[in-house]
C-alpha positions as CSV (number, residue, x, y, z in Angstrom):
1,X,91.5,2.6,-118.0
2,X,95.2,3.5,-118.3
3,X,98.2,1.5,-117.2
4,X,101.1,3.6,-118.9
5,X,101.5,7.4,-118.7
6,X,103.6,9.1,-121.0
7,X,104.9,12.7,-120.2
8,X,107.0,15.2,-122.8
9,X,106.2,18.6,-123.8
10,X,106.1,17.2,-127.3
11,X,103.1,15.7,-127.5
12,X,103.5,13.8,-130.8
13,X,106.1,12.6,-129.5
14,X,105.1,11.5,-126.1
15,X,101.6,10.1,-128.9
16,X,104.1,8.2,-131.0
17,X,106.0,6.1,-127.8
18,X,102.2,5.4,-126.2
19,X,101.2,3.8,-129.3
20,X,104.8,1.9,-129.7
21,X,104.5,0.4,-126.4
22,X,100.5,0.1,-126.4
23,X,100.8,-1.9,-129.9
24,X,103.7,-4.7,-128.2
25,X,102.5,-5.1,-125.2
26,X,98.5,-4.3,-125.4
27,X,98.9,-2.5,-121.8
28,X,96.3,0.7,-121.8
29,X,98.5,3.8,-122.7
30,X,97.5,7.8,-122.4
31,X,100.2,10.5,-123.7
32,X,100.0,13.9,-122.3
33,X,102.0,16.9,-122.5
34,X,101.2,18.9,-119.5
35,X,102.0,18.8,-115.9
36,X,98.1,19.7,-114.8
37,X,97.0,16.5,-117.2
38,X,99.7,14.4,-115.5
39,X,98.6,14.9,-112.2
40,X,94.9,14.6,-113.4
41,X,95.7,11.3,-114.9
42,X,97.0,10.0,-111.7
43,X,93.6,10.6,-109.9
44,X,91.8,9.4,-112.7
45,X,93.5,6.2,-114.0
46,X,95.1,3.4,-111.7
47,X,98.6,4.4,-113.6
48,X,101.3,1.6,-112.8
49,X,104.4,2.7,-114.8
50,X,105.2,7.1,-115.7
51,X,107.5,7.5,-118.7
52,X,108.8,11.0,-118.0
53,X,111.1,13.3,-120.2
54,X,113.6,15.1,-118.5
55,X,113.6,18.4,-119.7
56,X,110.8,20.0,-119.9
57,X,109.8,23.6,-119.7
58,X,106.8,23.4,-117.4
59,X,108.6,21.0,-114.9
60,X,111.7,18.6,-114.9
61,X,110.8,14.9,-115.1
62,X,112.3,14.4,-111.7
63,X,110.2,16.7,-110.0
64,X,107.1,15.6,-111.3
65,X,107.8,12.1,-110.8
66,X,108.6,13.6,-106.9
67,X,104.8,15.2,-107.9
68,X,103.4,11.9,-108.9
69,X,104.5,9.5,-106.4
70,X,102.9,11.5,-104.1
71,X,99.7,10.6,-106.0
72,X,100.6,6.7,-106.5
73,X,102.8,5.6,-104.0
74,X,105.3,2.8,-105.4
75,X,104.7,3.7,-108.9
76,X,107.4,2.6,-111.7
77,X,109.0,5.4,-113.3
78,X,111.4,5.4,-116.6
79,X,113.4,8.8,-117.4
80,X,113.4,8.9,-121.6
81,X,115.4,11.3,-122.4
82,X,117.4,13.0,-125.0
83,X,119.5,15.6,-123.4
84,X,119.5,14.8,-119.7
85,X,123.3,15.2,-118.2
86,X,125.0,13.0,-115.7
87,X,123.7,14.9,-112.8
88,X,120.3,14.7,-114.0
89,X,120.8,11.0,-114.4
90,X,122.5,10.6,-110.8
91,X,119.2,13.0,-109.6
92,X,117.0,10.6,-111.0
93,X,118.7,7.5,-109.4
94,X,118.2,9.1,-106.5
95,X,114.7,10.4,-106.8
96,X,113.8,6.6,-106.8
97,X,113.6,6.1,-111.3
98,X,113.3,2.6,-111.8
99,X,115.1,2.7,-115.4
100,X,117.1,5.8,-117.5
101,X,116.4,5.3,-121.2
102,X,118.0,7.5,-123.8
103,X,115.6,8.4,-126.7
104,X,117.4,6.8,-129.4
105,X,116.9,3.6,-128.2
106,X,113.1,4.3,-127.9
107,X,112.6,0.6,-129.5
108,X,113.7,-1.1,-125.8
109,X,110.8,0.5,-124.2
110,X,108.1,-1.9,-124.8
111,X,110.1,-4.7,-123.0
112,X,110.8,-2.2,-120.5
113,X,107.9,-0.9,-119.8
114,X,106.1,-4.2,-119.3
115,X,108.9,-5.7,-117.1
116,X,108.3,-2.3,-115.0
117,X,104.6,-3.1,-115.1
118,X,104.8,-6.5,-113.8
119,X,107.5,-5.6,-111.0
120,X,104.7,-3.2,-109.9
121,X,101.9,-5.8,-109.8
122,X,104.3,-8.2,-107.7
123,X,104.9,-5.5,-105.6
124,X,101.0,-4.8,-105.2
125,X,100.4,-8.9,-104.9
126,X,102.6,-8.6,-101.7
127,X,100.2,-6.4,-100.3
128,X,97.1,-8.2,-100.8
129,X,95.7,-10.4,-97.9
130,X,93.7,-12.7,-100.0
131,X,93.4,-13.8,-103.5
132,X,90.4,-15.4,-105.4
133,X,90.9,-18.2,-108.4
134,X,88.3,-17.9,-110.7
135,X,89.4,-20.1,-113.1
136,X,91.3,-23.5,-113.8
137,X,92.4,-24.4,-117.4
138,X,93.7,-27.8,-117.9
139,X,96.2,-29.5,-120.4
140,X,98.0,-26.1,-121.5
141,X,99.3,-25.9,-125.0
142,X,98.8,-30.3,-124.7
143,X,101.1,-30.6,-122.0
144,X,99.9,-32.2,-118.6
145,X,99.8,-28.7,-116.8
146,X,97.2,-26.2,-116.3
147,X,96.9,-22.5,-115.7
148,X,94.9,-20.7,-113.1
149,X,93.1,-17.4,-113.0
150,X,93.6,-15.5,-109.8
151,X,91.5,-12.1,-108.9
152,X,93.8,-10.0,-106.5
153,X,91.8,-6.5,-106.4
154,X,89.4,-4.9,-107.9
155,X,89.3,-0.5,-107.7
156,X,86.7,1.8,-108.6
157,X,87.4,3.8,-111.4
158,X,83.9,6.0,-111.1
159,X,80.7,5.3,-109.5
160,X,78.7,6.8,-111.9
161,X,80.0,6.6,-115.3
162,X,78.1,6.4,-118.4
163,X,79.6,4.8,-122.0
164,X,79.0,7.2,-124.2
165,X,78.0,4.8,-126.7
166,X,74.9,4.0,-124.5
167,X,72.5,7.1,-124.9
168,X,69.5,6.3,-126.2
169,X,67.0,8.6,-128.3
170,X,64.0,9.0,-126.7
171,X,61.8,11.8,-127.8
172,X,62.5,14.7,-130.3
173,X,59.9,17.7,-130.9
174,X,60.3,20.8,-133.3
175,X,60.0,24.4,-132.7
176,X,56.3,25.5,-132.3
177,X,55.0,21.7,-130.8
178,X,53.5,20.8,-128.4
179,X,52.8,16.9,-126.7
180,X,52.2,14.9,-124.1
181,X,54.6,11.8,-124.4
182,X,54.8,8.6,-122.1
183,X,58.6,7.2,-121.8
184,X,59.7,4.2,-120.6
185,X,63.7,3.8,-119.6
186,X,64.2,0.2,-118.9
187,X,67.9,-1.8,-118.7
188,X,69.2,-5.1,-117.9
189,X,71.0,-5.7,-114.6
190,X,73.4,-8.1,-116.5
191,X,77.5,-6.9,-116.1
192,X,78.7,-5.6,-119.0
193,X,82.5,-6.8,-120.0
194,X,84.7,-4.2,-121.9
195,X,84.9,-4.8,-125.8
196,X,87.5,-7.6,-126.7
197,X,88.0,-8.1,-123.1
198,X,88.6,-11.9,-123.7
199,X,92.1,-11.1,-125.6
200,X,93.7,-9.7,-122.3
201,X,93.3,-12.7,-120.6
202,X,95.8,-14.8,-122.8
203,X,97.5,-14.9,-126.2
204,X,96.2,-17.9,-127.0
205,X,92.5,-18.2,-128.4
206,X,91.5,-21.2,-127.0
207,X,92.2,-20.7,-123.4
208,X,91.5,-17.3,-123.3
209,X,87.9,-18.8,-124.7
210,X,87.9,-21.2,-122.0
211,X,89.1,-18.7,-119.3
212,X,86.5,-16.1,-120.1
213,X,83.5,-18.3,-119.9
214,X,84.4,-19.3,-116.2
215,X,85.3,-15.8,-115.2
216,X,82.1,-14.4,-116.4
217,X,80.2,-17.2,-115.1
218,X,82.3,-16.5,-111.2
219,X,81.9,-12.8,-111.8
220,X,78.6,-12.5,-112.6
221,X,77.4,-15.4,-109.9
222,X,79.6,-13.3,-107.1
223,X,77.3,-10.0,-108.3
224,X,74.4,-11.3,-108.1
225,X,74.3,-13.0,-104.9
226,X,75.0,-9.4,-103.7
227,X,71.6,-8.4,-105.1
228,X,68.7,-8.6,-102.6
229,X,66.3,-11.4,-103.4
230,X,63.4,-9.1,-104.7
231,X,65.7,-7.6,-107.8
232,X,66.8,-11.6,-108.3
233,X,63.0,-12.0,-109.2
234,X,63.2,-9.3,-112.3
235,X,66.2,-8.5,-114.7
236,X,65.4,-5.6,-115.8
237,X,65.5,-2.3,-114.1
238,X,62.4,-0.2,-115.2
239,X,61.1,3.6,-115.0
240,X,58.0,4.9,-116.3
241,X,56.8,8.9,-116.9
242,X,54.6,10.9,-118.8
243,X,55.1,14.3,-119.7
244,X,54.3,17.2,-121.6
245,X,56.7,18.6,-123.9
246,X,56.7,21.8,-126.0
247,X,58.7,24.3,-127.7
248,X,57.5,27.8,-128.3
249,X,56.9,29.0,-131.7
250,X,57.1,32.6,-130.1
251,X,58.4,35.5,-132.7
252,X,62.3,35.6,-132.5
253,X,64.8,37.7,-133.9
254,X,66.4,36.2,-136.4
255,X,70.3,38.1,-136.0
256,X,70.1,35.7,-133.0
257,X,70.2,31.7,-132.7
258,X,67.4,30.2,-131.6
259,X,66.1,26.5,-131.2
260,X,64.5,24.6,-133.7
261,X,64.6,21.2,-132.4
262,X,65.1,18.9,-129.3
263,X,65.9,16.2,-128.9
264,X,66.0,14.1,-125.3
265,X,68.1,11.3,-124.7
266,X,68.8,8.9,-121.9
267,X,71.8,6.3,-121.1
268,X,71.5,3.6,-117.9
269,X,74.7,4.5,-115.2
270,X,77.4,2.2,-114.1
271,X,79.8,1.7,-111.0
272,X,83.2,1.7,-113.4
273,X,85.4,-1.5,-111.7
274,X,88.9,-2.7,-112.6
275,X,89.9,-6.1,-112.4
276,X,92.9,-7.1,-111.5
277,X,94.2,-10.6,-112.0
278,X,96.8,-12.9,-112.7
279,X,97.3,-16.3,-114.6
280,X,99.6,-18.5,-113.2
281,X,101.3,-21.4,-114.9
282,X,101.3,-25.0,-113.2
283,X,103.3,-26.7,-113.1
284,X,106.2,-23.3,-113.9
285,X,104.7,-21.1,-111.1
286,X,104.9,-18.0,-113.6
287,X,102.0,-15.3,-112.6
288,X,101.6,-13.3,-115.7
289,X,99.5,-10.0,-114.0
290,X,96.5,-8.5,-116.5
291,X,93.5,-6.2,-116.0
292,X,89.9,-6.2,-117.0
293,X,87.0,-3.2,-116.9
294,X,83.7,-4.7,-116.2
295,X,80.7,-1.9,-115.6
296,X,78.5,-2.7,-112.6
297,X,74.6,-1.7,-113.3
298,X,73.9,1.2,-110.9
299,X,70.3,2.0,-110.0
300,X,70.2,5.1,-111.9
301,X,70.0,6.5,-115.5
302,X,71.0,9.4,-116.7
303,X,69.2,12.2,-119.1
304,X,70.1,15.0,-121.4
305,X,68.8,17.1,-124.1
306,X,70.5,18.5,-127.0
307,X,69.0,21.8,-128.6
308,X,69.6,22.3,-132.4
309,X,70.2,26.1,-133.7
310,X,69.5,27.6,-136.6
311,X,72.9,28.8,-137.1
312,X,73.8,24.4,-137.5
313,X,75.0,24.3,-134.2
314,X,73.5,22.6,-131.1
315,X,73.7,23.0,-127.4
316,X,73.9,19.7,-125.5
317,X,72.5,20.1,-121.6
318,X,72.7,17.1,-119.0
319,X,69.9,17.2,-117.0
320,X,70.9,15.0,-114.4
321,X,70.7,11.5,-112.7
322,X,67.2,9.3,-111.6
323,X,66.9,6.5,-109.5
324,X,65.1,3.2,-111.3
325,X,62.0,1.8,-110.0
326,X,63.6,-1.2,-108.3
């Protein structure tokens, strides 16, 4: 998921701001250099705040801001910028930029950026017809307050995606075999939190601890009470086959690579979702906006195989998408 885009033709450049403001103010940050991956990025990622240069050879910053708004209606937008003139600045005041920033004083954008992030969540709050608290922290930082855990939205993000970390060796046979092999592709229905996901909730350790535990508990209770009763009674997902496998030992020319292994894998599919939430400090009022990615068990897994050559390189195939025995 990606909160921050960063456009400039220079692309270490554009690498070298991402990381800045990704390191100060842990929001999710992509750099690109192109207008085609802009534009891509906006249908892919829920993209809050566009940091555009100005001059650019491909397109101006104002015009693909005009491009990108289009996309992502009511999206924050900061012109960074080097060499822009007045009328360029006066365009982009016009176009509907939120903030002009000249490039040597690249070290402002991390508070920037983030107060542009949070005026678009407050923006998106007003919009929202009905919030959820999920959590309740008491006695914050020893005082007699407390802070609270709101869920405004939640969007898709892809409906079938599949962690690349998650494929899963299953069989492997060598040129000239031949076998009959029984697979079993089985996976828990449990949600699966993103990696250090606990650390976006709050700076502080303890009551992001506390905070967590409740909004996994809410979470997970909330998804499975959308289960039907039947896939309550089993946790596990299951799918069993048996097959034969070979591959021909049949004469080959060797000026040509051919296969000498395969290997077949498998990974279970999730609905991507993003979270998006808020903490709001009693007795202060304050609503400090934040996102989580939590992957959804779909009722499908997905296969591939990947041939090895005999020139060392390999050839990796997906072979598609099959329903669980639920």
């Amino acid at each position: 998921m990606v909160n921050v885009l960063f456009v400039d033709d220079d692309l270490e450049t554009a690498r070298s701001y991402a990381e800045l403001v990704r390191a100060a103010t842990k929001l999710r940050t992509l750099a690109v250099s192109r207008k085609g991956e802009a534009l891509e990025a906006a249908k892919k990622f829920p993209i809050s705040v566009v940091v555009l240069d100005q001059k650019m050879p491909e397109i101006s910053g104002t015009e693909l801001y005009n491009e990108l708004e289009k996309q992502i209606p009511g999206i924050r937008a900061i012109m960074l910028s080097g060499e822009a003139s007045n009328r360029d600045f006066e365009d982009a005041i016009n176009f509907g930029y939120n903030k002009y920033l000249h490039k040597s004083r690249f070290r402002e954008l991390p508070n920037i950026v983030l107060d542009q992030f949070r005026k678009y969540y407050a923006q998106s709050l007003e919009n929202f017809e009905k919030e959820i608290r999920l959590s309740k922290v008491k006695r914050y930082f020893g005082l007699g307050g407390a802070v609270e855990f709101w869920l405004v939205k939640t969007v898709v993000e892809d409906e079938f995606y599949i962690p690349p970390e998650s494929w899963k060796l299953s069989e492997r046979i060598n040129r000239g075999e031949s076998k009959t092999v029984k697979q079993i592709f089985e996976t828990s229905k449990e949600l699966k939190f993103e990696e250090n996901w606990e650390a976006g909730i709050s700076a502080n350790i303890e009551l992001a601890i506390k905070a967590a535990h409740e909004i996994k508990t809410k979470v997970t209770s909330d998804f499975k009470a959308k289960e039907t009763f039947s896939s309550i009674q089993k946790n596990i997902r299951r799918f069993e086959t048996e097959t034969k496998i070979e591959l021909s030992d049949d004469p080959v020319s060797t000026e040509k690579p051919y296969v000498r292994s395969r290997s077949f894998y498998w990974a279970p599919v999730f609905q991507k979702t993003n979270y998006y939430m808020y903490r709001k400090i009693i007795p202060f009022e304050e609503k400090i906006p934040f996102s989580i990615t939590i992957l959804h068990p779909a009722k499908y897994f997905a296969t591939k195989q990947i041939d090895y050559l005999s020139n060392e390189e390999k050839n990796e195939i997906y072979t598609g998408m099959h329903p669980f025995d639920d």
